[in-house]
C-alpha positions as CSV (number, residue, x, y, z in Angstrom):
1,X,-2.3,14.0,202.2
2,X,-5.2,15.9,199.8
3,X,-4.4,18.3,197.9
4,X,-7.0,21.6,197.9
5,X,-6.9,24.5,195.7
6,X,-8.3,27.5,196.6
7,X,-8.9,31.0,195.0
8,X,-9.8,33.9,196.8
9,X,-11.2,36.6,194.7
10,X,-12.1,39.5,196.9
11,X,-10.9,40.6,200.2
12,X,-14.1,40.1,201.2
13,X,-14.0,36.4,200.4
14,X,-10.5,36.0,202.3
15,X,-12.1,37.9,205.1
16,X,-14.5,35.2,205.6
17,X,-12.4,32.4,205.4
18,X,-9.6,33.4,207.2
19,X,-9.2,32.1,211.2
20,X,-6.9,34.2,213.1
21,X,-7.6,33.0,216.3
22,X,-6.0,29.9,215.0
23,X,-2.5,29.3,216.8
24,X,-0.4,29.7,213.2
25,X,-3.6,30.7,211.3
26,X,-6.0,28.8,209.8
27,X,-9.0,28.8,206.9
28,X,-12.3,27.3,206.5
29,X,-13.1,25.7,203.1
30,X,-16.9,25.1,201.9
31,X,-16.9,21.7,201.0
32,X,-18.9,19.1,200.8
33,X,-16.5,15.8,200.5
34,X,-15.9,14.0,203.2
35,X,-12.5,14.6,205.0
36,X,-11.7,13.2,208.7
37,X,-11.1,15.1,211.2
38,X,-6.5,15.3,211.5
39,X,-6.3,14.9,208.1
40,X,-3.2,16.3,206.9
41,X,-4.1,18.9,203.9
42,X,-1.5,20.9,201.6
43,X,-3.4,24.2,200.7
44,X,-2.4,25.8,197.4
45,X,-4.2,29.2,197.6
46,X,-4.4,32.1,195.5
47,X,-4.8,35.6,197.2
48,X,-6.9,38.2,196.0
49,X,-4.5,40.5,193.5
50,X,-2.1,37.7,193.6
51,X,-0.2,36.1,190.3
52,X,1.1,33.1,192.2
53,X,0.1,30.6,194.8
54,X,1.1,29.6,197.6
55,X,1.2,26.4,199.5
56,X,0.7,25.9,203.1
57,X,0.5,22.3,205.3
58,X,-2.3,22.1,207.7
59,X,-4.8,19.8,209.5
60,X,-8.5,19.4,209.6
61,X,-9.3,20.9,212.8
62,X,-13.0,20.8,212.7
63,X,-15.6,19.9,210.7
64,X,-19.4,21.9,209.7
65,X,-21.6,18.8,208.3
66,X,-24.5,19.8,205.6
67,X,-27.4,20.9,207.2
68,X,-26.3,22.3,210.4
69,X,-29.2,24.4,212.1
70,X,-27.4,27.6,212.2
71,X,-26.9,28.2,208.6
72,X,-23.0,28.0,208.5
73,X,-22.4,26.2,205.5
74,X,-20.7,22.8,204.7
75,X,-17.1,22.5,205.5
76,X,-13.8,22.1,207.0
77,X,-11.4,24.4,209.6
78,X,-7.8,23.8,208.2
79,X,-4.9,25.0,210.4
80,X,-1.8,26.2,209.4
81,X,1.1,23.6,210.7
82,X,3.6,24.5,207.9
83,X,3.9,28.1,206.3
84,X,7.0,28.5,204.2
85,X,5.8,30.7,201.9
86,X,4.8,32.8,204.8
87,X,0.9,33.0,203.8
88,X,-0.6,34.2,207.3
89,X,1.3,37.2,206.9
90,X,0.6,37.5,203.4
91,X,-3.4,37.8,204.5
92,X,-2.5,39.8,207.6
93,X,-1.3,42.3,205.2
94,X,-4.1,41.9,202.1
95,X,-7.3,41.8,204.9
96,X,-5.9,44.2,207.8
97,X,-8.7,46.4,207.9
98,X,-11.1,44.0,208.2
99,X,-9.7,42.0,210.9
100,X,-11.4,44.0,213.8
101,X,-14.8,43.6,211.5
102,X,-17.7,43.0,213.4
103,X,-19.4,41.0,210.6
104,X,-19.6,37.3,210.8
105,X,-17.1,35.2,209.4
106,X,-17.9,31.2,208.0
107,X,-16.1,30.4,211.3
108,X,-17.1,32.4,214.0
């Protein structure tokens, strides 16, 4: 299983990382290391205004190679398979008013 850390500074940042449509929620991380797609990931993430992380279980659900034509950067779609610490709710709560945002997101 990898292990990736991530810190989300802004809302903003959150915003455009964050996959709702996903069944139990999901995030896209800019990478550039190879992971295959099913890999099973444990997320420790860091919410804007937050003191502690939180861990969530996922799998790669997609990949974005470098150099796609459309501009969307390098990375991977993680979704959520294991949530104890209750994290989608957690960024339902910190990003609500931007969910019905019309500006693009790094995954839609």
């Amino acid at each position: 299983m990898e292990n990736i850390r991530l810190e989300f500074i802004t809302d903003r940042d959150l915003y455009q990382s964050y996959m709702p449509f996903m069944k139990k929620g999901g995030l896209f991380i800019r990478t550039t290391e190879p992971i295959e797609l099913a890999t099973d990931v444990k997320l420790i993430v860091i919410l804007p205004d937050s003191l502690e992380s939180s861990e969530v279980i996922g799998k790669v659900s997609w990949i974005t190679p470098i150099g796609v034509q459309s501009g969307t950067p390098a990375g991977i779609g993680v979704s959520f398979i294991s949530d104890p610490d209750n994290i989608r709710s957690q960024i339902d709560k910190a990003i609500g008013r931007l969910l019905n945002s019309s500006d693009p997101t790094l995954s839609m």
